[in-house]
C-alpha positions as CSV (number, residue, x, y, z in Angstrom):
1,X,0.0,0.0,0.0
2,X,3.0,2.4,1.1
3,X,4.2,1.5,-2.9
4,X,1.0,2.5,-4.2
5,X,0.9,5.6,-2.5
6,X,4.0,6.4,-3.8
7,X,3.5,5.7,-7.0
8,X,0.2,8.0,-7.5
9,X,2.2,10.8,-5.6
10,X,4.7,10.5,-8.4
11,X,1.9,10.0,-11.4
12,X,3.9,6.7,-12.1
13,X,1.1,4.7,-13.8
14,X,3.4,1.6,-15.1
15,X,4.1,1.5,-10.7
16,X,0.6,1.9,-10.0
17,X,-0.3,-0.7,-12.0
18,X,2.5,-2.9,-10.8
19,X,1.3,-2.7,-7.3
20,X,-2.7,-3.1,-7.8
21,X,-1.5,-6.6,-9.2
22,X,0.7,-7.5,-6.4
23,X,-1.4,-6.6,-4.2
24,X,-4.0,-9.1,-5.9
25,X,-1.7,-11.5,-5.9
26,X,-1.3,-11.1,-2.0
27,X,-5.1,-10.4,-1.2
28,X,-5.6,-14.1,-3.5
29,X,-3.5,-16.0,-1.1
30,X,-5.4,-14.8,1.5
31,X,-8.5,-16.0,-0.3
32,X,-10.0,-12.5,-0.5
33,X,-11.0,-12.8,-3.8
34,X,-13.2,-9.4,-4.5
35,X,-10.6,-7.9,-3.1
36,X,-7.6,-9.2,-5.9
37,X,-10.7,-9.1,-8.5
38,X,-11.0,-5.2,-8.0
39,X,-6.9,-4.3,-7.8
40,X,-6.7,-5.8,-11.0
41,X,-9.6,-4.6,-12.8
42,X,-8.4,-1.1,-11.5
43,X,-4.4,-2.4,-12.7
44,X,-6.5,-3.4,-16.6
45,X,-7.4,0.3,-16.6
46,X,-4.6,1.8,-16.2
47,X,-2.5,-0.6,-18.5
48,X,-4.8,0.4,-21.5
49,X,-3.7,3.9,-20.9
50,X,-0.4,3.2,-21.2
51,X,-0.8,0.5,-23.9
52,X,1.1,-2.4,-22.8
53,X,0.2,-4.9,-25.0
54,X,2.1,-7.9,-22.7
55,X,0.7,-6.3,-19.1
56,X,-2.7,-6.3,-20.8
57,X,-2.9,-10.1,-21.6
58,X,-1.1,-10.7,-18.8
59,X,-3.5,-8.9,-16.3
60,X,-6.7,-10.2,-18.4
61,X,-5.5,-13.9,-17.5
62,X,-5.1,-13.1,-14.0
63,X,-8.7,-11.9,-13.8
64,X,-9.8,-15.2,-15.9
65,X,-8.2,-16.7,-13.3
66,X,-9.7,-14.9,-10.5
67,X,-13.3,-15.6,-12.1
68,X,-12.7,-18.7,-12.5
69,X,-11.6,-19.5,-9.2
70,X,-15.5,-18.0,-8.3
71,X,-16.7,-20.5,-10.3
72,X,-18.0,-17.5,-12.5
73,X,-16.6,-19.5,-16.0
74,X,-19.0,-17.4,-18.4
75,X,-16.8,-14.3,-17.0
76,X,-13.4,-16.4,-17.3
77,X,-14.0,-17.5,-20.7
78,X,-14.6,-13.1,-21.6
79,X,-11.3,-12.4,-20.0
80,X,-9.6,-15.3,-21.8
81,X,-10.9,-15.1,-25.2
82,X,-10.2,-11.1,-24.3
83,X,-6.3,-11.7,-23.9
84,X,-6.3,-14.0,-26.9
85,X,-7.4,-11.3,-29.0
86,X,-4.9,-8.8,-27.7
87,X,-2.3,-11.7,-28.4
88,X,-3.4,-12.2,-31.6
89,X,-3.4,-8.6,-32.6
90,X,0.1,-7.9,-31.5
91,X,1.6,-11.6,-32.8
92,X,0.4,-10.0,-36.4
93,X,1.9,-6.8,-36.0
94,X,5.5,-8.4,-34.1
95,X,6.1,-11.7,-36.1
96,X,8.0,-10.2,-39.4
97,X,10.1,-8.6,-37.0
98,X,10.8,-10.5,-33.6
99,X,13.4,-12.2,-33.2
100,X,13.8,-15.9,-33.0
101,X,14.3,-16.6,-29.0
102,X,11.5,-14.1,-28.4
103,X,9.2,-15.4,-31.2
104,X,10.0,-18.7,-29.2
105,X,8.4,-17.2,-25.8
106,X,5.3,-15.4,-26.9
107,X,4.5,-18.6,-28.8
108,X,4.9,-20.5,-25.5
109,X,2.9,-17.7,-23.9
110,X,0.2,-17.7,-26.3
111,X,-0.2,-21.5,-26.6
112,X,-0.6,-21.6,-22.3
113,X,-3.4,-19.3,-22.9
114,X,-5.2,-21.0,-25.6
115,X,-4.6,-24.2,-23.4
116,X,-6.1,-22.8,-20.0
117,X,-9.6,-21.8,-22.9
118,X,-9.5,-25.7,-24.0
119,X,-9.4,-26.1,-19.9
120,X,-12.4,-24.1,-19.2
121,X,-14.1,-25.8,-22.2
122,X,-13.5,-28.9,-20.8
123,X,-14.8,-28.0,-17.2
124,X,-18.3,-27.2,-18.8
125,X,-18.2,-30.4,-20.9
126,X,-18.1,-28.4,-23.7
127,X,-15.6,-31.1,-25.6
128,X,-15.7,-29.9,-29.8
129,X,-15.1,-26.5,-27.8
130,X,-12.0,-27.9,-25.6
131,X,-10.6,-30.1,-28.5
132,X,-11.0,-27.2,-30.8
133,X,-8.7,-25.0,-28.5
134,X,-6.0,-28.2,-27.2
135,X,-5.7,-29.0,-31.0
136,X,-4.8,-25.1,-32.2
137,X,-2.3,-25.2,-28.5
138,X,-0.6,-28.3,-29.9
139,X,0.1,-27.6,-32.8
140,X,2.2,-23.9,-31.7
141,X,3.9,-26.0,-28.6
142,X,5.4,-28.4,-31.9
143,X,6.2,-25.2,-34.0
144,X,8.5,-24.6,-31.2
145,X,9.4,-28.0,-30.2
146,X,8.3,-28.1,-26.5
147,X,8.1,-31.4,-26.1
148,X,6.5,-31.2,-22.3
149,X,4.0,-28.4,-23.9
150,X,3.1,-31.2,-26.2
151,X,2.8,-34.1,-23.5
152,X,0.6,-31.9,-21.4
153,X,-1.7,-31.1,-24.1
154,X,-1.7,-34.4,-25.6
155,X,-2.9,-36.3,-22.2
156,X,-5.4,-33.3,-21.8
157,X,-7.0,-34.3,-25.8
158,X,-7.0,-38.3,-24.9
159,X,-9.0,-36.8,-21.7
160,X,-11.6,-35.0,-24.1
161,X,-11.9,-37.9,-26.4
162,X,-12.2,-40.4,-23.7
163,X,-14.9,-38.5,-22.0
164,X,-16.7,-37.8,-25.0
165,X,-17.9,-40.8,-25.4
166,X,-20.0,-40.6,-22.7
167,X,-20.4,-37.4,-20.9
168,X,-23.1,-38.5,-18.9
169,X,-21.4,-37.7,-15.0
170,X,-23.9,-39.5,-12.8
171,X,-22.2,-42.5,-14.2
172,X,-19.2,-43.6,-11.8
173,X,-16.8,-45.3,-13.6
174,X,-15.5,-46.8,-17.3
175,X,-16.8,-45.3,-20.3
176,X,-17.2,-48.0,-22.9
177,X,-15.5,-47.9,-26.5
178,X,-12.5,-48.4,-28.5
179,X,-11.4,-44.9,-27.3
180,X,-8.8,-45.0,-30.7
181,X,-8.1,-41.3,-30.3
182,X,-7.9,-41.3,-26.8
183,X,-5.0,-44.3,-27.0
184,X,-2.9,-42.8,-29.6
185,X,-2.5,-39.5,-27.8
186,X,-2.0,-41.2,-24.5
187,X,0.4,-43.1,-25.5
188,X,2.2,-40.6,-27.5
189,X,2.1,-38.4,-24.2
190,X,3.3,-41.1,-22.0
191,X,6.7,-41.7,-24.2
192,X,7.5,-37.7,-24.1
193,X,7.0,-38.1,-20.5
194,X,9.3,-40.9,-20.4
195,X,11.4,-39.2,-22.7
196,X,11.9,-36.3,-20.4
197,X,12.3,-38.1,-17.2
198,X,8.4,-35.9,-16.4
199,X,7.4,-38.6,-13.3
200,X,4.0,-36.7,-12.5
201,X,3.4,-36.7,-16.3
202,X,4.4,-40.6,-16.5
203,X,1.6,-41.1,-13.5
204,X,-1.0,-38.8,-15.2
205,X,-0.9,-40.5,-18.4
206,X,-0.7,-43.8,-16.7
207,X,-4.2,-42.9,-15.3
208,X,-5.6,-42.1,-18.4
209,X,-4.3,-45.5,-20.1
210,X,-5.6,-47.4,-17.6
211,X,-9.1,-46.0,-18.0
212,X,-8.6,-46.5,-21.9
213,X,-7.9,-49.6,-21.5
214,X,-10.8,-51.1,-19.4
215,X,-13.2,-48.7,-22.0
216,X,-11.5,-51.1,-24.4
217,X,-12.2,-54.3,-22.3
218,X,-8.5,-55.0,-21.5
219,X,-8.6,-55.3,-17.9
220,X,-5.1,-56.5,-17.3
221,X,-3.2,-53.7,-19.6
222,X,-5.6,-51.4,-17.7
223,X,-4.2,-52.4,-13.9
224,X,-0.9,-52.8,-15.0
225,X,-1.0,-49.0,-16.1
226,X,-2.6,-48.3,-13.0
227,X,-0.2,-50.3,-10.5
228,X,2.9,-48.8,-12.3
229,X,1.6,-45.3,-11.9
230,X,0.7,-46.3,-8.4
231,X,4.0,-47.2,-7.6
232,X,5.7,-44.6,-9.2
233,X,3.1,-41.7,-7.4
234,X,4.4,-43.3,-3.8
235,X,7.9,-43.9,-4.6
236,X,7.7,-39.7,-5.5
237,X,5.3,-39.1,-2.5
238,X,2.8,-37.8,-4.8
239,X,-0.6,-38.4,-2.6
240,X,-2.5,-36.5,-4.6
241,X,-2.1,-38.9,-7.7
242,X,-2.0,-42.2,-5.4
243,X,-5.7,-41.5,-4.2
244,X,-6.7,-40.8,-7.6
245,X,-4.9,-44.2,-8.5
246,X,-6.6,-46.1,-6.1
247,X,-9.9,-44.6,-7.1
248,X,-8.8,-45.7,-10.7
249,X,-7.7,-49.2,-9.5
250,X,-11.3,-49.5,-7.8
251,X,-13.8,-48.2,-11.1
252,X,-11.7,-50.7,-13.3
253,X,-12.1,-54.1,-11.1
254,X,-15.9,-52.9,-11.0
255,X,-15.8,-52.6,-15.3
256,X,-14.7,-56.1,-14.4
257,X,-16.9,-57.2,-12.6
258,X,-14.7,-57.8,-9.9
259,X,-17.0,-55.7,-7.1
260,X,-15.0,-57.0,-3.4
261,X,-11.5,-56.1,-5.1
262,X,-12.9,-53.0,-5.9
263,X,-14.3,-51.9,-2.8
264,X,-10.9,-52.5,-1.2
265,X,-9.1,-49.9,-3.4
266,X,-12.5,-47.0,-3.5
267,X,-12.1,-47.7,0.4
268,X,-8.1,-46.7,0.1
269,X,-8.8,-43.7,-2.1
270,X,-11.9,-42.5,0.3
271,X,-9.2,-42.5,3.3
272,X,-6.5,-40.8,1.2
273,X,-9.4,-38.1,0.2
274,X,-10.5,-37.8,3.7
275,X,-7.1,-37.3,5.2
276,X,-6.6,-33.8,2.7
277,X,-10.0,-33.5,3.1
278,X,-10.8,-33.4,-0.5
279,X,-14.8,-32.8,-0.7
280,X,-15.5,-33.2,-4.1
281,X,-13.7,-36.7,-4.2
282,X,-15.2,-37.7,-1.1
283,X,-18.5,-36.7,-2.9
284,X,-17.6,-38.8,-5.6
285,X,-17.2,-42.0,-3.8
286,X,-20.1,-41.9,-1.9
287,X,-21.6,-42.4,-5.4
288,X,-19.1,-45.4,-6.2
289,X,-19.8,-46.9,-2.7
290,X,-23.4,-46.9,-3.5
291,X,-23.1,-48.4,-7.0
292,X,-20.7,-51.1,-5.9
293,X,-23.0,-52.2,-2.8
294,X,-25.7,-52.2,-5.3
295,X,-23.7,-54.9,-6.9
296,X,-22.8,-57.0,-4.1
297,X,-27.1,-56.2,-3.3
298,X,-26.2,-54.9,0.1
299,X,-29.2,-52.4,-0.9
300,X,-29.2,-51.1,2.5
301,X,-25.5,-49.7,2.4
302,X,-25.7,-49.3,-1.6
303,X,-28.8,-46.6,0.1
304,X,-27.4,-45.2,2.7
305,X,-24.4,-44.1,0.3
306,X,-26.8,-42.3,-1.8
307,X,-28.0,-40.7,0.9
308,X,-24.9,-39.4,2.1
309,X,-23.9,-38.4,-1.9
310,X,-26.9,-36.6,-1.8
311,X,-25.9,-34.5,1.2
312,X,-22.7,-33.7,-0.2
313,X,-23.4,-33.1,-2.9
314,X,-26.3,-30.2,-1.6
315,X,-23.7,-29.3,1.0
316,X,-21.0,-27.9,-2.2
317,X,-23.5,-26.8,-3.7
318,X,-24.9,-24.6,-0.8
319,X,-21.0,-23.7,-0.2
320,X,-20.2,-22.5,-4.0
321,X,-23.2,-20.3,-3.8
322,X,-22.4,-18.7,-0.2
């Protein structure tokens, strides 16, 4: 604040500017979100007067961000498709005339901003949208040979096409079908990954081969892609990943049929999710518990899960609103 002041005594906009974003950086951490929302509206305005192309986009992702951390994603996507166009306008204008190392890093720039649209796409199941955005982001990542760039967007596209095949999200588990696309970009992502000695990336694509895989039928290639990126997410301590394995490990023994072993490991995952306290997961299972009681007709227990899915799931809602 003592900067700020300083700043407007002086007149110094490019300062004042500076500091409303810092300071919405600090007031996010401290998950005051109207708070960073308004210091960098305030910091946009003042970078169109002075016409900083770079500060511009740069500022109109942070509020993307910020919107989309409110769960306000009509308002994200505006700020987002916003920047692009100022990226757009000055790529045109810079591109006969940059040179190479810097053409290099706004095309970097530019393809993590057309990724993070694809993203938001993807969050409202909006997957020609998503694929239309992760397709344009690929190809500008291989223009300037970033092979993680590629990996990331690649296991993101084997995501869309996997889920597109059935987007329907009160079901649980494997989504049935040859999943060709999904394969031949997960696999291409998993080698990069290897490639570049990328462990979380190696886990992550494991994931998504493993649900592939059982869409395919292939149960065994499916839990041997899970187990290796179950061992490979506690050998790096990765607990995120290893519940999210164990969750994985569970929905493909129950596409097998295999309901007792899969209990086990959705039992595993719930007390990983518990422990970080990870709602929407928790949430989640409740569903899976209930489907895979269902199965073994415990109806009572395959109810009471329901019941407590239910709950939850009126309990985030109530929450995102307040």
């Amino acid at each position: 604040e003592r900067a700020l002041s300083l700043s407007q005594l002086l007149s110094f906009k490019k300062g004042i500017a500076k500091t409303l974003s810092n300071m919405a950086i600090v007031y996010k951490f401290n998950n005051d979100l109207d708070k960073a929302l308004e210091c960098e509206l305030q910091s946009l305005n003042i970078q169109y007067q002075i016409g900083n192309k770079k500060e511009i986009i740069k500022t109109l992702s942070a509020i993307a961000d910020l919107y989309k951390d409110q769960k306000d994603l009509a308002k994200a996507m505006e700020f987002y498709l916003n920047a692009l166009t100022v990226y757009e306008d000055m790529s045109l204008k810079s591109s006969s005339t940059t040179n190479k190392n810097r053409l290099t890093g706004e095309k970097r720039q530019q393809s993590r901003l057309i990724y993070s649209i694809g993203k938001l796409c993807q969050n409202q199941n909006n997957y020609d949208g998503s694929l239309k955005y992760f397709l344009r982001a690929l190809k500008l990542y291989q223009e300037i040979n970033d092979e993680a760039g590629i990996a990331d967007v690649s296991v993101s596209i084997a995501t869309v096409y996997y889920e597109r095949s059935n987007h329907d999200k009160t079901q649980t588990f494997v989504f049935k079908g040859t999943h060709t696309e999904a394969m031949e970009y997960a696999l291409k992502a998993r080698a990069i990954y290897q490639k570049i000695k990328n462990n979380i990336g190696i886990i992550k694509a494991d994931n998504q081969l493993a649900y592939i895989s059982a869409g395919r039928k292939e149960f065994g290639k499916a839990l041997e892609y899970a187990f290796e990126g179950l061992k490979m997410s506690k050998e790096i301590k990765g607990y995120d990943m290893t519940a999210t394995l164990f969750g994985t490990i569970g929905d493909v023994y129950y596409a097998q049929g295999n309901y007792q072993q899969s209990l086990e490991y959705l039992e595993r995952c719930f007390k990983e999710a518990k422990d970080v306290n990870n709602k929407l997961y928790m949430r989640d299972l409740y569903l899976s518990f209930s489907s895979v009681y269902a199965k073994l007709n415990d109806y009572k227990k395959a109810y009471e899960y329901h019941t407590l899915f239910g709950r939850m799931k009126d309990a985030l809602l109530n929450e995102q609103a307040n």
